[in-house]
C-alpha positions as CSV (number, residue, x, y, z in Angstrom):
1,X,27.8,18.7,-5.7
2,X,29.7,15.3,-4.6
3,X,27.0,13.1,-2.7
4,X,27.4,9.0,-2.0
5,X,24.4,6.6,0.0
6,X,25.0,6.1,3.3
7,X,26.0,2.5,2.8
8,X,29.0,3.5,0.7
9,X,29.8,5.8,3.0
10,X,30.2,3.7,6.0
11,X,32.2,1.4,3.8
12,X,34.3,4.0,2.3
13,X,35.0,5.1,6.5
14,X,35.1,1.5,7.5
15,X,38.0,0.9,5.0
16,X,39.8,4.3,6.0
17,X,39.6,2.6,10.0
18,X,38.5,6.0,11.6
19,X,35.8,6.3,14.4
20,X,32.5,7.4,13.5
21,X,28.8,7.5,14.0
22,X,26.4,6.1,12.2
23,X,24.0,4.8,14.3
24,X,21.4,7.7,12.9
25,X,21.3,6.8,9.1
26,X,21.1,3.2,10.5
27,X,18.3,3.4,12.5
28,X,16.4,5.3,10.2
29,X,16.5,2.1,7.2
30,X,13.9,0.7,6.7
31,X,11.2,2.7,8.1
32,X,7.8,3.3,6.5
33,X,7.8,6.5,4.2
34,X,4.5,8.5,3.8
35,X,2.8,11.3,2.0
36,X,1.3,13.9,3.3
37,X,-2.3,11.8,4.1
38,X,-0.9,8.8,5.3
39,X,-0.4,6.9,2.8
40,X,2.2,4.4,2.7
41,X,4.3,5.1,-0.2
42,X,7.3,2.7,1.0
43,X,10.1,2.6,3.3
44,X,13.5,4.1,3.1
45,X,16.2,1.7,1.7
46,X,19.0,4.6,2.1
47,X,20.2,8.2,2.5
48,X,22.2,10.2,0.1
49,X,24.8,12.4,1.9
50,X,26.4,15.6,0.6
51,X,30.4,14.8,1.2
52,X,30.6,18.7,1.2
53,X,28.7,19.8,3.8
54,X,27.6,16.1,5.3
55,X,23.7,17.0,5.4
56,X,21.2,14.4,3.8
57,X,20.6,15.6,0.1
58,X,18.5,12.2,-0.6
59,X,16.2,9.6,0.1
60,X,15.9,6.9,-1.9
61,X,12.7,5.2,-1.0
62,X,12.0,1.7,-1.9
63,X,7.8,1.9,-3.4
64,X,5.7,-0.1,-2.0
65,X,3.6,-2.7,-4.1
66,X,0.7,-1.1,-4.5
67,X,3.1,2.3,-5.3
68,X,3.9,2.6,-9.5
69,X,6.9,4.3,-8.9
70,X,7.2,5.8,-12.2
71,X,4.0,7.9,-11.5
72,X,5.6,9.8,-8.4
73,X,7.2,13.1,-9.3
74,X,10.9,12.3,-8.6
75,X,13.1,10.2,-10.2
76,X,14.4,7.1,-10.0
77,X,18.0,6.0,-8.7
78,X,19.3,2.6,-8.5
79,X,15.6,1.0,-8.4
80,X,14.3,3.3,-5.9
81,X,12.7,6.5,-5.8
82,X,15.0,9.8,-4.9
83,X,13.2,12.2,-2.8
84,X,15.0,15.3,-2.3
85,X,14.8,16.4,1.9
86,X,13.2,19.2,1.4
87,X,10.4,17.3,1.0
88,X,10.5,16.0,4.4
89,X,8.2,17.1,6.7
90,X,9.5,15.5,10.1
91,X,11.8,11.8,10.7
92,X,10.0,9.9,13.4
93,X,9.2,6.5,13.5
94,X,7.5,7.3,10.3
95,X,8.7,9.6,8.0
96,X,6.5,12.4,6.8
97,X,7.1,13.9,3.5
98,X,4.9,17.3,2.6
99,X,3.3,16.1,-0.3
């Protein structure tokens, strides 16, 4: 499975100088990540995007301070944490995972 971040993404599109969207994976950056209780575990620092079938494989999740990131079930990418979207529970203003 071929996947890239979003930032790379939008450059790699930028470069090619065809029109697109991006104003979702944009406005999502930077918003507050939680688990299931509320907790703050972060805030999303980007999305990684299957080139196949362009859905969101990824989130790479920046931890909180108070978050030891090595603790958390999923691994780390690039200094962040890589949730997989199935564990999302909803994108809001917040983004809900399930667990």
């Amino acid at each position: 499975m071929s996947t890239e971040t979003v930032k790379s993404f939008l450059c790699r599109r930028i470069a090619k100088a065809k029109p697109m969207t991006s104003s979702f994976g944009q406005e999502m950056l930077g918003r507050v990540v939680q688990d299931k209780k509320g907790k703050e575990l972060g805030k999303l620092a980007d999305l990684v995007i299957d080139v196949a079938n362009g859905e969101i494989s990824e989130l790479l999740i920046r931890c909180a301070e108070h978050i030891d990131a090595s603790r958390l079930p999923f691994p780390l990418k690039d200094g962040s944490v890589a949730i997989p979207s199935t564990e999302v529970s909803s994108f809001g203003h917040v983004i809900m995972l399930k667990i």
